[in-house]
N, C-alpha and C positions, 0 to 999 in steps of 0.2 A: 500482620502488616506487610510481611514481604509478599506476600501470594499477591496482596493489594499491587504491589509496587511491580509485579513481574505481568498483573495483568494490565495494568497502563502503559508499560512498555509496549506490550503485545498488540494493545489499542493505537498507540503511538504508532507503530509500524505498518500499520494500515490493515489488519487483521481482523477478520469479522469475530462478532461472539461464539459462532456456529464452532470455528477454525480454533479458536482460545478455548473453549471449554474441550475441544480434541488436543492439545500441545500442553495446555496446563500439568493434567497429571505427568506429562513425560521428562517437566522442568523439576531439576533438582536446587539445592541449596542456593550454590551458587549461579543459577539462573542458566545453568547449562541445558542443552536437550540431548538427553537420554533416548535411544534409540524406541520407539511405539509403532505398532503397525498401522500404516496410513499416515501415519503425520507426514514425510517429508515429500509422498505426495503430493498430499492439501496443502502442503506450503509454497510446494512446485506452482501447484495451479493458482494460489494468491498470488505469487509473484509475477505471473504472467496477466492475469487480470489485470495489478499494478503496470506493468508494461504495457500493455493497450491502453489503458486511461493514459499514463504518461504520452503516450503518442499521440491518443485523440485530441490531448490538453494542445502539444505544441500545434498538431493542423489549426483549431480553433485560434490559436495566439499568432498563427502566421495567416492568416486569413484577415484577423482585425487587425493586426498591423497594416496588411495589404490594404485593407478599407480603409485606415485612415490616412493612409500615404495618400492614394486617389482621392479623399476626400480635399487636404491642406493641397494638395497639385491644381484642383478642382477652384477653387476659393482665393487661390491666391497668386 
């Protein structure tokens, strides 16, 4: 049950399967990471993955904003 529960965190965190079947055996009891070769790596470069998306998200969120600003300005 806990392996269950340390891999839904892992999913929660936005971590691929690829990435959690490499970090899994490194987690110990308490859900800590145990030093593995590669892992903090590939966690380097999730987390940077995650950072471009976060970034593309806001361009897209500041763009539709923009669009519907000009739109309600447009209309009204």
């Amino acid at each position: 049950m806990e392996t269950v529960r340390r891999i839904r965190a892992l999913l929660a965190a936005g971590l691929p399967t690829r990435i959690i079947r490499q970090v899994l055996p490194c987690t110990s009891d308490e859900a800590t990471l145990r030093p593995c070769p590669g892992v903090l790596t590939s966690l380097r470069d999730q987390l940077n993955v995650l950072d471009q998306r976060a970034a593309d998200l806001e361009t897209a969120r500041r763009l539709l904003r923009q669009t519907i600003a000009a739109a309600e300005n447009a209309a009204g």
